[in-house]
Structures are given as structure tokens and as C-alpha cells.
Steps between C-alpha positions, in 0.01 A plus 500: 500500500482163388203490311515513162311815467528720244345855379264315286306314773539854710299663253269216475427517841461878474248447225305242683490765829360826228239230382374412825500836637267609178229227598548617856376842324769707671562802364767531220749742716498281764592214299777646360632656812470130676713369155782768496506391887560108448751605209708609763596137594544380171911455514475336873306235327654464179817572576691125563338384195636768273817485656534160497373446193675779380876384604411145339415615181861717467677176626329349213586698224844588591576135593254281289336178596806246506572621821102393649511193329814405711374625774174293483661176464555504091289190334393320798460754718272643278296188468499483853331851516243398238386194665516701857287748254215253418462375789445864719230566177353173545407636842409849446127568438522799307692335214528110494194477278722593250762220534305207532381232276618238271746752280657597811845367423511652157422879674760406724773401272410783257513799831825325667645579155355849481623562812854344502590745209343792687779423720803439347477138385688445203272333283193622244146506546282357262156572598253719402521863561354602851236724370376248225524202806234746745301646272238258500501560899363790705823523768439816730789660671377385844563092351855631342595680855384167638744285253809757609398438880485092431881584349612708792372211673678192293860703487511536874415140578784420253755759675516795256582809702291797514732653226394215240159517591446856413736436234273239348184714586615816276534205231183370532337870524598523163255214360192702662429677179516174270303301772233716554423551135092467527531721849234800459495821653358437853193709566484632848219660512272258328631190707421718821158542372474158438614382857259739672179489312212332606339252341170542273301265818644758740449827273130354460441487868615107560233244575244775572590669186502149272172360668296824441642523099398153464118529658450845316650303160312195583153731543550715160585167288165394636364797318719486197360329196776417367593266786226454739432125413812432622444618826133438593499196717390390782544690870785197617648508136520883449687462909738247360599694193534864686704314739759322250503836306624703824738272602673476128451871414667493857779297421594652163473855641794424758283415770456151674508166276244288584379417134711217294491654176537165327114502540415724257531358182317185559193702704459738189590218236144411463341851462453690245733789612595712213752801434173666525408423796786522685603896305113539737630377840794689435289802378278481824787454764679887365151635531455377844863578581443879316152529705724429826757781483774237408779708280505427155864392457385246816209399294779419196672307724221306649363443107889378372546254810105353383579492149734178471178333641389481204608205330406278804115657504450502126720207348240249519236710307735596227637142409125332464366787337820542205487067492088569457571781216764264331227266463193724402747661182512129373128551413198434797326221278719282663414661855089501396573153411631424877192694654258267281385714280183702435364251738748485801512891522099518528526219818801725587308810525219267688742529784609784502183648502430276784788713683442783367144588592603405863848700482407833704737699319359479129164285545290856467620518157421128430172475663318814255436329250630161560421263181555789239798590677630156527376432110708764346833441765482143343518595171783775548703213698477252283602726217774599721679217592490380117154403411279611240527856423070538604486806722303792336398680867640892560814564629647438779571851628104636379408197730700540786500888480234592809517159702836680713714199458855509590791347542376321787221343352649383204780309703231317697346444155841285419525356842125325473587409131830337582282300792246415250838364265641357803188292619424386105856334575695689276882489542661807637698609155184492316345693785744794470494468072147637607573730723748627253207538239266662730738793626517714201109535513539721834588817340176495265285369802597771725487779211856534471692569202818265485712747349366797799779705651526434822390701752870626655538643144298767550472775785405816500435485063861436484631150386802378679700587192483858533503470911850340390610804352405406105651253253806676561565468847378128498766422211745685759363257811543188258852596380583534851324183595725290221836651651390381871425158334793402300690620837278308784622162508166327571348571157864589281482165314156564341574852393924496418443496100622634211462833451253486178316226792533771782334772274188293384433350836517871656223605219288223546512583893407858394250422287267278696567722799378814298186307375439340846553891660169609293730599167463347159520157531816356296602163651205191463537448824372112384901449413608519862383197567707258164774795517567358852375132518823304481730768739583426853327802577349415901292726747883619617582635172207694456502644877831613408394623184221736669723599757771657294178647225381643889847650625590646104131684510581637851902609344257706215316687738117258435314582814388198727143460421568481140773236553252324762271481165765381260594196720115413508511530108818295476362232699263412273787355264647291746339193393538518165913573578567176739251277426708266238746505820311416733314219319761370346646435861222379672439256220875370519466517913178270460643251282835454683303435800211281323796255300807570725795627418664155427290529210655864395825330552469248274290748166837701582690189390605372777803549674695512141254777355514668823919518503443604137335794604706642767828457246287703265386732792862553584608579143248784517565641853869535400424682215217753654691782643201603724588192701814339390673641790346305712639195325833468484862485687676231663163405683306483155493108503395448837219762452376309173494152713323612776258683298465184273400307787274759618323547208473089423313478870295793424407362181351166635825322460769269768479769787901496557533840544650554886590880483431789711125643418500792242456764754778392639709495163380830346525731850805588375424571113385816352220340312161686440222409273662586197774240541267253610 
């Protein structure tokens, strides 16, 4: 009876009971039998509260408010109850995360106003609108019926009778709807789910499950061309690796954490892990995972959890190689120059024949016909990497056309020439301008044509375009695709445009997916890569990217071995999308840490250019209404110093900021990736 129950939080519960009888898989006449059953009891429990609540709200209107503010002790009374107010939130765990901090006396001042007028003080308040003050926070009715209990709770300690508490209750009640302005329709069902389903390491079989997908993965990489010289080490080396693998693909699959994840950027910093290479791993583990019974939508799952790897595996790779191809579009006389000429490359290919011809993997090829072969290498090398334009041999794919090389062999090709560069004592970043320069050769050594459609475009003599149901259909999927984006908060920043800027970005996306499908090719696919150079675009953007292409080709009815295909095809443009991202941050990373961040301080201008910048930041904010309402009100001031302070420590200047951590300060905000 005295709960503050109402119909509302009956039917909730009723909801939440149907939900969990569904999972249970009980059948549907039996569920509603058991609901029409528990109805029965729904005025013994909500009866007090609308009777209660009921009688105070009458009182109220026939009466007014004068009469409550009386009662409650007018002016100081009032304050009484505020500061009685603050201090039951201050101890309540479900809410005092929202009233702490260094603005804590201007939310205080601002509410004991709101609040006085709610109940009868004579005066005006002057703050913002309720709805405009929480919209920028994500309040759910369980932290509102919390605040009305902490009330309940401050009135009684101050002496207000049952009949004043209700009274101010029914008062309160009425600020729900303003409140809870960002409160979305709770989903029953899908929360349910949520709380009951296993984890991908338990749907996989658990440490059984993991250990076996990693030794079957670990076993068909050493047979994959593509990435075997990663992999083919020693019998102690390939135990180590198998063993890390396990225990991270453990970890990240919801199983036990035993790997520290901050490992993996410095182990794969070094090797020359590309987009490639890691689309192969990823490529092998859903055929192992397919091959072991494992549900597709589990093998999604599995795949989307891996993805955000990524960056950590392949970062390393991508920065040397873009720094390397930087330097090689300057010219390579200056990089034949740095190799000593015609000269130092013939000594150079000395020693790499020297490893080479001892190099099981490629030393069959080497060994044939050892001088000739050698002879005419030199030649095409030193041409090459900038020398004399000399080489009048065949080509390279009528050369390399019956010798069966692969992928395979031509990596341990690069691995013995970068030792041969490494032990002439050649510095690392002319090393990889090489490397750079040598790549592009592998498509006409292993008789491939650079432009080829790949082999997920075709199956069956269909290309994927018509497997996606024709240019039609895929325009359909991409329209689709654009609505989900400008809507998903993780990627709405790069695509919210103009409309004559939505339209050409939605037919550029068309186009190079239609060419890229197996249709007429109408994109250059060689303008991804300056089209997207100088955006933030990061491995996150373009997972989320894929994902929403994947879930708007399932909405148009694609079937899931043609969408498997597309996200192979789509892959391949990754690179050439967050590269200028990722470089760009790796570079800035390197040289904060290389020169300090004293010394970004001070090229910022010191603590004058650096004040400078946050007025002019601030002038901005306030006039950007996709985030202005997150700065201002009475606490607008204290925000801006505290954030000053912040950002002066994080930019390498006087660390005198002494404020609760970010998580801290934004667990209240309804901030997403867009804002930010």
C-alpha cells in the first residue's frame, strides 16, 4: 500500500513475465492464461499508490501550492529539505554520480529553485527549461523513481507528514516526461536475450572449442600462401604463438583473460602485417569455424569481435610502408643514390644471393641457373630502384610463368632482400622505400593481372553483382546503407551533408560497388585513396561502415554467401580509406613521444596561444547546435575552467588540472561519437 506503485510498473512487470516465459518456450496459451491470472492482483498492489496519489493531486488543484509551501516550512524550510536532499543523494548509489563534482553548487542552487516554485514558493525561476537542462543526459525512469524515493526520504527527516509527501510526489511525477526526454522505448525481449545468451567462447565450445579453432587455423595458414611465412617457425616458436593466440582469441571471445592486450601493437609493430594479410587470417578462421558446424550468425559474431584487432596487428606495416611511398613519389634517384648506386646494388645482390641460394624456401629457383639468373635480377634491380633504365630480358610473368611461385615465395624473396639491406647497414626507412618499390612487381611475377577480379566475384558464372540482385537492387542496398549511416552515431559526422553532398557520395558508393561486383567499372578506384587521405576515417569507421552495407543487404533480401563475398571485396579498400588516418596519427603519436609534449606546448604558443584557442574553441561550441547543449547554463563557466585546465595538462602544459577523471564526468552525459 505504500509503495509508490502504479499501473505503469504493473504492466512492466507483466511484460517482463510474457518475455521470459517466451525464452522459456512455453506455449502461447499458457502464457496468457498465467498473465490474465497475475492481472488479478493488480489493484491489491497498486492500489495505495493510486489512492494516495490520487487524493493529493485533487488537494492540489482545488487548493494550490501556498498551502504545501506553509506546510513545509516556507523559505527555510525548504532549504532545509534541499540540503537534507543532497545529502540522502550524496549517499545513494544509484544516483549520486549525477550530483557530484566541482559545479555542484550551481545544480544545487538552480534545482532548490526549480523545486521551491514547484511548491508554492513565491518567487520565479530563471533557469533553463527542464527538457533543454536533461537532454544532453540519458535519465531512465528507474534513476527518476530513485530521485522521488531520495525526496520521500529528505521530507520525512524534515517532518512533512505523509499528506505532503505524496503531495510533493504527484508534483514531482509531473517532471517525468520533461526529465526523461532521451528515455527510449525499453525492449524486453531483446534485453532478455541479451542477459541469457552465451557468449561466442561458450557457443564455440569454451577452451576446447578456442584451442581446436586455433590449431586447425594455425595448420591451414601453414598451407596458405598468402600467409604461411608468417607462421613457419620453429617447433618452440610455433608452441609460443598457438599458445598466446588461444589465450587472446580466449579472452576476446568472453572466455578467461589471461592475455594483456597492450602487447599487441608493439609484437606486430615490426612485421609486415598488412590489410591483406590479416582479411587471410580472418578468411581462414570462418572456414575453419564453417568446416566445424559453428552457425553462421556465431561465425559473424566471432569475425566482428576479431575485427577491431586490426589496427593493433597491421598499424606498424601501414605507417612505414605510406612514409616509404611518400618518399619513392619524390623521385628514387635520390633513394639509388642512398643504396650507392649501380655499384652498391650489385654488392647488394652479392648478399642476397649469398642468402638466397641457402634460403630453403626459394633457393631451387636461384640455384638453376645461378650467374644468368643473378646477371639479369641485377640489371632489373638496379633499374628498379632508380638506376639506368638497361634491362632488355622478357617479362616478368613469361619468366615466372611455369616455375609455380607464389605468394609464399615471393615474401621470402623480400625477407632475404631486406637482410641483405639490413646487413649492407642500410637504415630502416630506406629499407622499407625498397620494399615499397619491390611490391608492385608481385602481381607480374606470379602471373597476375593487377586489375583481376577477385576471386569472391565470381561463383557459379555469376558476378556478385547479379548474385546481389542487379544494379538495381544494389542501388536499393546502398540507399538503404546511407539512411542507417547518417542515423548510427558512430559514423553520422562523416556522412551528415548537404543534400547535393549526400547524393554524390551515395553514387560514388554505387558506382565502385557495381564495378567491384563484376559490373562496368565507373569509379577509379585509384581516388579512394587522395579522396580519403586527410579524414579521420579509422579501422572503427570502416567496421561500422561494413556492418550497416552487411545488415542493409540482409533488409533487401541478398543471400549470405553473396554478402560473405561482398565483405571480402570491400576489404580490399580498407587501406586505401584509413590509411591518411592512421598515419597521420601514428606519426603525431611518435613525435609527441620522441620531443615531449613540453615541446607541443610551447609550438602551440605556450600557455597564451593555448588560452587563445580554447576562447576560440568556445566561440564555436556555442554556436554548433549539434553540441552547444552541452555548453551552457549556470554551470557553463565552471565547465569551460575545468576543461581549460584539462586540456592545458593534456597538451604538455602546468598539469593543474585536479578534477574527477572523464569517465567519471561524462557517465552522466548523453554523448556518442557524433558529439565527440
Amino acid at each position: 500500500y505504500n509503495m509508490n506503485i502504479t499501473d505503469y510498473h504493473f504492466d512492466a512487470v507483466l511484460e517482463n513475465f510474457w518475455c521470459a516465459a517466451e525464452l522459456m518456450e512455453m506455449a502461447n496459451p499458457v502464457i496468457t492464461d498465467a498473465v490474465e491470472v497475475l492481472g488479478k492482483v493488480r489493484q491489491m498492489v497498486t492500489a495505495g499508490c493510486t489512492v494516495r496519489l490520487e487524493i493529493a493531486r485533487k488537494k492540489s488543484e482545488s487548493q494550490g501550492t501556498d498551502g504545501l509551501y506553509e506546510c513545509l516550512g516556507a523559505a527555510t524550510g525548504l532549504q532545509t529539505f534541499i540540503d537534507k536532499l543532497y545529502e540522502t543523494m550524496a549517499k545513494d548509489e544509484m544516483i549520486k554520480h549525477y550530483f557530484t563534482g566541482s559545479k555542484m553548487e550551481a545544480i544545487k542552487k538552480s534545482q532548490g529553485s526549480y523545486l521551491a516554485v514547484m511548491f508554492g514558493a513565491p518567487i520565479q525561476y530563471e533557469g533553463r527549461p527542464l527538457d533543454r537542462i536533461h537532454s544532453v543526459m540519458s535519465i531512465s525512469d528507474f534513476e527518476f523513481d530513485s530521485f522521488l524515493s531520495c525526496c520521500g526520504t529528505a521530507l520525512r527527516a524534515v517532518g512533512a507528514d505523509a499528506q505532503n509527501v505524496d503531495e510533493c510526489v504527484v508534483l514531482l511525477e509531473t517532471a517525468r516526461r520533461d526529465v526523461l526526454i532521451n528515455r527510449r522505448p525499453h525492449d524486453v525481449k531483446k534485453t532478455q536475450e541479451a542477459a541469457s545468451a552465451k557468449s561466442v567462447y561458450e557457443r564455440l565450445g569454451g577452451e576446447m572449442g578456442v584451442t581446436n579453432m586455433v590449431e586447425s587455423m594455425y595448420n591451414q595458414a601453414l598451407e596458405d600462401t598468402r600467409i604461411r611465412s608468417f607462421f613457419e617457425k620453429n617447433k618452440a616458436k610455433v608452441t609460443t604463438i598457438k599458445k598466446k593466440m588461444t589465450q587472446f582469441i580466449g579472452g576476446a571471445f568472453g572466455g578467461p583473460v589471461t592475455y594483456d592486450n597492450a602487447d599487441l601493437r608493439p609484437m606486430h609493430y615490426g612485421m609486415n602485417v598488412s590489410d591483406y594479410h590479416f582479411d587471410a587470417i580472418l578468411d581462414i578462421i570462418k572456414g575453419v569455424l564453417k568446416e566445424s558446424g559453428v552457425k553462421p550468425k556465431d561465425i559473424m559474431d566471432a569475425i566482428l569481435i576479431l575485427q577491431p584487432v586490426r589496427a593493433d596487428v597491421t598499424t606498424g606495416f601501414t605507417v612505414r610502408m605510406e612514409m616509404a611511398r611518400k618518399n619513392v613519389e619524390k623521385g628514387k634517384d635520390q633513394m639509388f643514390k642512398r643504396l650507392g648506386g649501380s655499384e652498391g646494388i650489385t654488392t647488394l645482390m652479392d648478399q642476397f644471393f649469398n642468402i638466397g641460394t641457402t634460403d630453403v624456401r626459394i633457393k631451387e629457383f636461384l640455384l638453376k641457373d645461378k650467374d644468368r639468373i643473378k646477371a639479369g635480377m641485377t640489371v632489373y634491380i638496379v633499374e628498379m630502384l632508380g638506376g639506368p633504365k638497361a634491362y632488355k630480358g622478357k617479362e616478368l610473368g613469361e619468366l615466372h610463368q611455369n616455375l609455380g611461385v607464389n605468394d609464399y615465395h615471393f615474401d621470402a624473396f623480400l625477407a632475404d632482400f631486406g637482410r641483405a639491406l639490413l646487413g649492407a647497414g642500410h637504415q630502416d626507412a630506406l629499407i622499407d622505400e625498397v620494399m615499397v618499390s619491390l611490391e608492385p612487381v608481385r602481381a607480374d611475377v606470379l602471373g597476375r593481372s593487377r586489375d583481376a577480379a577477385d576471386a569472391s566475384v565470381m561463383k557459379d558464372g555469376k558476378p556478385l553483382l547479379e548474385r546481389y540482385g542487379g544494379d538495381m537492387n544494389l542501388e536499393t542496398v546502398v540507399e538503404s546503407m546511407y539512411d542507417k549511416l547518417v542515423e548510427d552515431p558512430r559514423v553520422r559526422f562523416h556522412f551528415e551533408k548537404a543534400k547535393a553532398k549526400q547524393r554524390q557520395i551515395r553514387r560514388k558508393m554505387y558506382q565502385y560497388l557495381s564495378g567491384a561486383f563484376g559490373g562496368p567499372v565507373q569509379y577509379d578506384v585509384k581516388q579512394m585513396r587522395p579522396a580519403h587521405y586527410n579524414m579521420n576515417i579509422t579501422d572503427y569507421h570502416f567496421d561500422v561502415v561494413a556492418e550497416l552495407f552487411q545488415r542493409a543487404s540482409k533488409e533487401n533480401g541478398v543471400e549470405a554467401e553473396a554478402m560473405m563475398d561482398a565483405a571480402v571485396v570491400v576489404a580490399k579498400v580498407r587501406a586505401d580509406v584509413t590509411t591518411g588516418c592512421v598515419v597521420r596519427m601514428e606519426l603525431a603519436k611518435k613525435k609527441n613521444a620522441q620531443d615531449g609534449m613540453d615541446q607541443l606546448f610551447q609550438r602551440l604558443g605556450g600557455l597564451d596561444g593555448v588560452m587563445a584557442m580554447i576562447d576560440r574553441l568556445y566561440e564555436c561550441v556555442e554556436r554548433d547546435k549539434r553540441i552547444n547543449m552541452f555548453f551552457e547554463g549556470a554551470k557553463l563557466q565552471s565547465i569551460k575552467r575545468q576543461q581549460t585546465d584539462y586540456i592545458i595538462a593534456t597538451l604538455g602544459g602546468p598539469a593543474d588540472y585536479r578534477g574527477r577523471t572523464l569517465e567519471e564526468i561524462h557517465a552522466v552525459l548523453q554523448m556518442n561519437d557524433y558529439h565527440l
